[in-house]
C-alpha positions as CSV (number, residue, x, y, z in Angstrom):
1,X,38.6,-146.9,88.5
2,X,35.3,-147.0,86.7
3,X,34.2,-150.7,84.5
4,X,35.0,-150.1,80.9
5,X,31.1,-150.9,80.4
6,X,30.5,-147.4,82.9
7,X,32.8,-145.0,80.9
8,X,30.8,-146.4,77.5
9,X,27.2,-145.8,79.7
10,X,28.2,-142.5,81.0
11,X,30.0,-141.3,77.8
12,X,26.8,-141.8,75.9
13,X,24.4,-140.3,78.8
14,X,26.6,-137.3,79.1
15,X,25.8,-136.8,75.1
16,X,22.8,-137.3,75.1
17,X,22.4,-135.2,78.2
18,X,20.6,-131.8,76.3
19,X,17.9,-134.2,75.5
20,X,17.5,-135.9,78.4
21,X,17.3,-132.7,79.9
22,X,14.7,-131.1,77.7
23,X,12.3,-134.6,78.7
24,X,12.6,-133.6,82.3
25,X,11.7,-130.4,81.9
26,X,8.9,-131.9,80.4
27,X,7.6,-134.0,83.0
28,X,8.2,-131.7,85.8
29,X,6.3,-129.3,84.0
30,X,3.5,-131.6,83.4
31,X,3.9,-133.5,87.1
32,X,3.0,-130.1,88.9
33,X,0.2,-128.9,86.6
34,X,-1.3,-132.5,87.2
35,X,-0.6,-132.2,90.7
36,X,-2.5,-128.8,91.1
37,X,-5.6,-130.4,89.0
38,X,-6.0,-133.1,92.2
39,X,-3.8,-135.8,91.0
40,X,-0.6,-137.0,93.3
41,X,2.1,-135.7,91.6
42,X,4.2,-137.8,94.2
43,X,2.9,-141.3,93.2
44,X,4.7,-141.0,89.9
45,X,8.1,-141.6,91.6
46,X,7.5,-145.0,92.7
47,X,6.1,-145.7,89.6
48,X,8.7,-144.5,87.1
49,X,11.7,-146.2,89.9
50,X,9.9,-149.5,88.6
51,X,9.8,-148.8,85.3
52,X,12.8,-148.1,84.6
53,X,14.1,-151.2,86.6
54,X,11.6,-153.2,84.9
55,X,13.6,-151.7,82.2
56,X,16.9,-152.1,83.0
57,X,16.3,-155.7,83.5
58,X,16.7,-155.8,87.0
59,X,13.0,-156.4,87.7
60,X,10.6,-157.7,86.4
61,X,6.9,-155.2,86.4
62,X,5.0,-155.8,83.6
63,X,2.1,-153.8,84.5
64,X,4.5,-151.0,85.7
65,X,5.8,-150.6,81.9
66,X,2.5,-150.3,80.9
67,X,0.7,-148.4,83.4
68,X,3.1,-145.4,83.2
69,X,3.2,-145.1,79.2
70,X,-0.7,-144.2,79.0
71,X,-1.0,-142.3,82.9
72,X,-2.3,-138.9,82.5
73,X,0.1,-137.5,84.2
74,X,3.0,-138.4,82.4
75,X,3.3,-136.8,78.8
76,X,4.5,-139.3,75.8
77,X,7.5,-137.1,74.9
78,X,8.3,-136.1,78.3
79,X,9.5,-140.3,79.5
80,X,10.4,-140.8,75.5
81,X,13.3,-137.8,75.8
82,X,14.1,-138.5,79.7
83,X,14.6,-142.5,79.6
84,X,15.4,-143.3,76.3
85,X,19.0,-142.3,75.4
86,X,19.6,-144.0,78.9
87,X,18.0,-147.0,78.2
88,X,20.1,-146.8,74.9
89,X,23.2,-146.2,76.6
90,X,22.6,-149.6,79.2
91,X,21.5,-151.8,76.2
92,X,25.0,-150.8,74.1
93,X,27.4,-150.9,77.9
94,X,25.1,-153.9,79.2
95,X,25.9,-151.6,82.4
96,X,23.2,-151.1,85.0
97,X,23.2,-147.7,87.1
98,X,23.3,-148.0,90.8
99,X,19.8,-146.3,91.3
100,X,18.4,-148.9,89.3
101,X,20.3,-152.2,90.4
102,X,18.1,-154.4,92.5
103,X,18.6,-155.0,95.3
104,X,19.4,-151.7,96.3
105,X,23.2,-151.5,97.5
106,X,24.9,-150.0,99.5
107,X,24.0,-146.7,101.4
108,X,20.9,-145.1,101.0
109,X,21.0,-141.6,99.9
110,X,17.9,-139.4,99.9
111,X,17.6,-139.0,96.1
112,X,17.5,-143.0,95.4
113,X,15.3,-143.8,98.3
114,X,12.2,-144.4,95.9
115,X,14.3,-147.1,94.0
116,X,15.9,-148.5,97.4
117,X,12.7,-149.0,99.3
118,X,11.2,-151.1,96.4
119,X,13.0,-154.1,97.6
120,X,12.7,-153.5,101.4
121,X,8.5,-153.8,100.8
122,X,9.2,-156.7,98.0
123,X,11.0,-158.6,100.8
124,X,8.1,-157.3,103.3
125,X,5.6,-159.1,100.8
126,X,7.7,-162.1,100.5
127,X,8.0,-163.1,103.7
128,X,4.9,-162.2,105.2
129,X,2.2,-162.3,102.3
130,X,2.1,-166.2,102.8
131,X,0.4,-166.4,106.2
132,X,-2.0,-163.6,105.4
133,X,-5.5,-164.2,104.4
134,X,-5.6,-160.2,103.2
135,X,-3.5,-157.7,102.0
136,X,-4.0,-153.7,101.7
137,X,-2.3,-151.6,100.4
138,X,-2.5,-148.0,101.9
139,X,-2.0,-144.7,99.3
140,X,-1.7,-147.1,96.7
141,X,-1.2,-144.7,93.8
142,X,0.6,-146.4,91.1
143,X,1.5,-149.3,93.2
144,X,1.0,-152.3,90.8
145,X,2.4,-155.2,93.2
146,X,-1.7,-156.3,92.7
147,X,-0.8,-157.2,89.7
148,X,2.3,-159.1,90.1
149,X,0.8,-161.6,92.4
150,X,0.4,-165.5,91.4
151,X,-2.8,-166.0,89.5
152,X,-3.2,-168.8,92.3
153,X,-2.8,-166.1,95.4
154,X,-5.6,-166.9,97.7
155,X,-5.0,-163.3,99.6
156,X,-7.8,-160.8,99.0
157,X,-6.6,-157.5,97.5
158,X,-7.4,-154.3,98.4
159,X,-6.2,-150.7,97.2
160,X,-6.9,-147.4,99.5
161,X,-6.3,-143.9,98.3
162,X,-7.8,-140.6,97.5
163,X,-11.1,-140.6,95.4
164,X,-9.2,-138.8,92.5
165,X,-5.9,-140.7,92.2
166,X,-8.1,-143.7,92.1
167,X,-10.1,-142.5,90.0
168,X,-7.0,-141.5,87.5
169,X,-5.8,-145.3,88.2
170,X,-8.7,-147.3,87.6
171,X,-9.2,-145.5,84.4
172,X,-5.8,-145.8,83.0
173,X,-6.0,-149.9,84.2
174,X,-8.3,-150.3,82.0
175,X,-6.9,-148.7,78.9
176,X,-3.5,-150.3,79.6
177,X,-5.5,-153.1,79.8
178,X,-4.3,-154.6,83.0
179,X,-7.1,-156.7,84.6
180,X,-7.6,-155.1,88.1
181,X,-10.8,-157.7,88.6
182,X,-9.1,-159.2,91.6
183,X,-8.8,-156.1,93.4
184,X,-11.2,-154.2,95.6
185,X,-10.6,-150.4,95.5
186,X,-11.9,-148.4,98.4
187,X,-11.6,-144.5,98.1
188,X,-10.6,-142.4,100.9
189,X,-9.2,-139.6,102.6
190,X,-6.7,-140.5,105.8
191,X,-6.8,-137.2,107.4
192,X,-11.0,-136.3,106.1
193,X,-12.6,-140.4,106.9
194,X,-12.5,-143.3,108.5
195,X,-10.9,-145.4,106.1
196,X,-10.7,-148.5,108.6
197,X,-14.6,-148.3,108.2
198,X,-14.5,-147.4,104.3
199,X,-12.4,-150.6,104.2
200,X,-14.7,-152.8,106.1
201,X,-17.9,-151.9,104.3
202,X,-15.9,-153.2,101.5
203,X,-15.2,-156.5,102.8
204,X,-12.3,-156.4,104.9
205,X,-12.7,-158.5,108.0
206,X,-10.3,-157.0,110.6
207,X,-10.8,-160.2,112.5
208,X,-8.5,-161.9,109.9
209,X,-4.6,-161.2,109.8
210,X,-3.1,-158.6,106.6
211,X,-0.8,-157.4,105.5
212,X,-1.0,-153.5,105.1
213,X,1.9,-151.8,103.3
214,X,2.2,-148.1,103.5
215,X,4.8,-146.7,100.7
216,X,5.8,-143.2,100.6
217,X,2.5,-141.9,102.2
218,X,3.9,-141.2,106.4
219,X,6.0,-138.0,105.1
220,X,2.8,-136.1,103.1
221,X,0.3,-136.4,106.2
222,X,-0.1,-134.4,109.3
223,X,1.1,-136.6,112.6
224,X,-2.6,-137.1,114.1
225,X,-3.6,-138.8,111.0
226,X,-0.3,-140.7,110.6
227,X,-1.0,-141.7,114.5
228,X,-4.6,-142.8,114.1
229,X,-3.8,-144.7,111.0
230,X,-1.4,-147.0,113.0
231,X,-3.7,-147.4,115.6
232,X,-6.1,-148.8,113.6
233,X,-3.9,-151.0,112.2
234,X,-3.1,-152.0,115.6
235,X,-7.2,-152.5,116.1
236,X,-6.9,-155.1,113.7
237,X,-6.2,-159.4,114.0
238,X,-3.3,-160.6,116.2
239,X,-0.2,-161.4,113.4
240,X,-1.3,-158.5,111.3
241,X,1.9,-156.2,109.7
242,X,2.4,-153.1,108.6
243,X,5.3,-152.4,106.6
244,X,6.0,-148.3,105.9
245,X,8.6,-145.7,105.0
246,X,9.3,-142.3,106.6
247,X,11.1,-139.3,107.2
248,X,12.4,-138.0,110.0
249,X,12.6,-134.4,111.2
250,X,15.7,-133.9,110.2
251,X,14.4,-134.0,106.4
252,X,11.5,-131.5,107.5
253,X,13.9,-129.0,108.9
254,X,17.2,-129.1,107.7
255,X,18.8,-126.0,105.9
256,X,20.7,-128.5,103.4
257,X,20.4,-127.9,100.2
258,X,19.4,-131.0,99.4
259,X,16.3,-131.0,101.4
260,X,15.5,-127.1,101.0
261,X,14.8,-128.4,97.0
262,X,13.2,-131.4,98.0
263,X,10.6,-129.3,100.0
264,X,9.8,-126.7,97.3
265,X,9.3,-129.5,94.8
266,X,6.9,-131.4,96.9
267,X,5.2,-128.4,97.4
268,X,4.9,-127.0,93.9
269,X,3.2,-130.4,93.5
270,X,0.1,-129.6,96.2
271,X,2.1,-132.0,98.6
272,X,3.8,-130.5,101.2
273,X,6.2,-132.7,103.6
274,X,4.3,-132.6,106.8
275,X,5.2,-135.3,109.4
276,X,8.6,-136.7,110.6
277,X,9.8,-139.1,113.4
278,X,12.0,-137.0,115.9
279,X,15.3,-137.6,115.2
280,X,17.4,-137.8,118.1
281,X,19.4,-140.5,118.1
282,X,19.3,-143.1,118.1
283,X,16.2,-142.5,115.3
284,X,15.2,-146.3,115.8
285,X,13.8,-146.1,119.2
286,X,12.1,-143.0,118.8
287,X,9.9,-145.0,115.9
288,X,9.3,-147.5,118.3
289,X,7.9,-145.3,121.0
290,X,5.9,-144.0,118.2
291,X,4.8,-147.2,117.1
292,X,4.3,-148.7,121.1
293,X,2.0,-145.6,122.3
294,X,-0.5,-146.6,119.1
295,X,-0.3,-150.4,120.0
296,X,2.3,-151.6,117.4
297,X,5.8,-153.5,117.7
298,X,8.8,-152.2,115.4
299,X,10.0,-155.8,114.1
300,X,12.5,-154.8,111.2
301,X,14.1,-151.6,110.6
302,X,16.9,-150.3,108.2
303,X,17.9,-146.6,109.5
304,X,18.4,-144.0,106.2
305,X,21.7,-141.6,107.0
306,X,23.7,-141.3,109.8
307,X,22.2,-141.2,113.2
308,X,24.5,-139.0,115.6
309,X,24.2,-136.1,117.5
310,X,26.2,-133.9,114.9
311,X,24.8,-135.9,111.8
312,X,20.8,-137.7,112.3
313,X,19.1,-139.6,110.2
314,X,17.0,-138.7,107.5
315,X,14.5,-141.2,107.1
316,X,14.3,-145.2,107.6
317,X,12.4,-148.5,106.1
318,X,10.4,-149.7,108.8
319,X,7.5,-153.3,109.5
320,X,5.6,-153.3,112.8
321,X,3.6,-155.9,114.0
322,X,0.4,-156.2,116.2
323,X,1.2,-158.6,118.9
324,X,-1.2,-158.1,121.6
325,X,-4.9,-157.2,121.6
326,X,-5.5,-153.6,121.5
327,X,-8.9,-151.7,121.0
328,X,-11.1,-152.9,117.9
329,X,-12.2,-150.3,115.7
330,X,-15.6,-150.2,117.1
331,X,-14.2,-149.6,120.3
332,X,-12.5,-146.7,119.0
333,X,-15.3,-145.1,117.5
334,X,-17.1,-145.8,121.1
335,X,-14.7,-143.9,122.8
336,X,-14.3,-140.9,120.3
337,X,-10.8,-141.6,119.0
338,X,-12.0,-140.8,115.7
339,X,-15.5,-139.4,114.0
340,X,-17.8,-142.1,113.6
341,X,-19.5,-139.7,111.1
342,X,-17.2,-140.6,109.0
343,X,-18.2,-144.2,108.3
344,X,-20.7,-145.1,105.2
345,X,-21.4,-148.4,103.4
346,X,-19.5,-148.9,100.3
347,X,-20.8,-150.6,97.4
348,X,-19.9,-152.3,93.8
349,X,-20.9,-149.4,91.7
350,X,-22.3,-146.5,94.0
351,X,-21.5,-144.2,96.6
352,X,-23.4,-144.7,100.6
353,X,-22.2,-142.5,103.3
354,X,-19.2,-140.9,103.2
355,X,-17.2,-144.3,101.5
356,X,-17.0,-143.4,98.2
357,X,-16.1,-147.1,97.4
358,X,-16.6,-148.4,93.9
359,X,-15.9,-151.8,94.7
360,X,-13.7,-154.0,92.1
361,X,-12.9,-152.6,88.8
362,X,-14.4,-154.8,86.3
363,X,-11.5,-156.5,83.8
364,X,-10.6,-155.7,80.5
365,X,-13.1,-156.7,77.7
């Protein structure tokens, strides 16, 4: 039997469903025509799963509330119709839907995985930000964990992702008036550069321990670039982690209904699901074969869906660590693992190379 303070929240959602309805419609609409103009479409999940926990009341992400109310990609009326008669609802039924409770509980199904992984890389920063003298954060999009940090954090900052979704973020930083003047943003492509190098030239020391976290990116890139990401992880300080998401197969190939949506949407979007871990069970050593043939060791894991022969995972939260030396990145360009070309100097303010790195984003004025 349902908590009086659910009937009251779902009673008021299901009236105010026709409007709530027309905001989706909305933002779909607006998501893919952002997402064919070069800007991830993809990234806005994350996002909005903060948001509305921030929201909700669940957790705190100030910059969150504010970065997604002025993003490009998200029209006014669009989240106004779509959040607020739920928003309503929860503040009249003080009740908090499961998608949005944090921590996540309970079973992971494949629509709330945005909203359940936000703890598992909250926890990841928790416990392993402390002994790091670095931390990077890998397709950052709309990631604003930058700007929760202490204003005491000795850590150094840094945010990779494509040139254009950067681009998008820096500028809608600044007119949310967020100060981003702690954090060095490095442009680049994982499956077109060398964004070890990009991240170097912009004052990464890989001789120094990080923390890299790689949210929702594994799924949207082919397997080699996926592979030669980790391994340069791997090229990096002993005591280094990576903490990361993915698919498996399963979620690239299954005939479910489910999945068969989840494709096309993606897709309509300009990102297509490309890579996923094999999924014979059991899925968890399968990602650590993956992760031991590039130098890595899986250290925590949480499997998504079942993971037997007539049922297989979907997908998993995963942190790996490098544990033993492995080749540097230097030595990996000397023995061709990947195009050396692809390495240029980036600079505060100007492009060198092919690291079109525009250093730190000045703060608000």
């Amino acid at each position: 039997m349902r908590k009086p303070s659910a009937v009251v929240f779902y009673t008021l959602s299901i009236l105010a469903s026709p409007l709530i309805l027309i905001g989706y419609i909305v933002w779909v609409g607006k998501t893919i025509a952002t997402g064919r103009s070069g800007v991830s479409g993809t990234a806005q999940g994350p996002l909005s799963a903060r948001f509305s926990e921030h929201n909700f009341g669940t957790r705190r992400d100030e910059a969150a509330d504010r970065l997604i109310r002025v993003l490009p990609g998200i029209p006014r009326l669009g989240l106004r119709l779509a959040t607020g008669p739920v928003l309503l609802a929860h503040r009249l039924s003080g009740y908090v839907p499961r998608a949005f409770r944090y921590p996540f509980e309970g079973e992971v199904s494949p629509q709330y995985e945005a909203s359940a992984r936000i703890w598992f890389f909250d926890a990841a920063v928790d416990r392993h930000l402390p002994d790091m003298a670095q931390f990077v954060i890998l397709g950052a999009g709309f990631d604003t964990r930058a700007y929760r940090l202490p204003a005491d954090a000795r850590v150094r900052v840094f945010e990779v992702d494509s040139p254009r979704t950067q681009l998008v973020k820096r500028e809608t930083l600044a007119k949310a008036g967020i100060d981003a003047s702690a954090v060095t943003f490095v442009p680049a492509d994982f499956e077109k550069q060398d964004w070890l190098g990009c991240l170097t030239s912009a004052g990464f020391d890989p001789g120094e321990p990080a923390l890299f976290l790689w949210e929702g990116v594994t799924m949207y890139l082919e397997r080699a670039a996926v592979e030669d990401t980790l391994r340069k992880i791997a090229s990096t300080a002993l005591g280094s982690v990576v903490a990361f998401d993915y698919f498996t197969s399963e979620a690239l190939d299954s005939r479910a209904l489910y999945w068969r949506f989840a494709r096309a949407t993606t897709k309509a979007t300009g990102e297509v699901l490309k890579f996923g871990v094999d999924s014979t069970p059991p899925s968890r050593e399968r990602l650590a074969e993956l992760l031991a043939s590039c130098g890595l060791s899986l250290s925590d894991h949480r499997t998504l869906g079942a993971d037997t022969p007539s049922r297989r995972a979907w997908g998993g939260f995963a942190t790996a660590t490098v544990d033993k030396p492995s080749l540097t990145h230097d030595d990996q360009v000397g023995r061709g693992l990947h195009d050396p070309g692809q390495r240029g100097v980036a600079t505060a303010g100007h492009v060198q190379g092919s690291c079109e790195s525009p250093g730190r984003r000045p703060g608000p004025t």
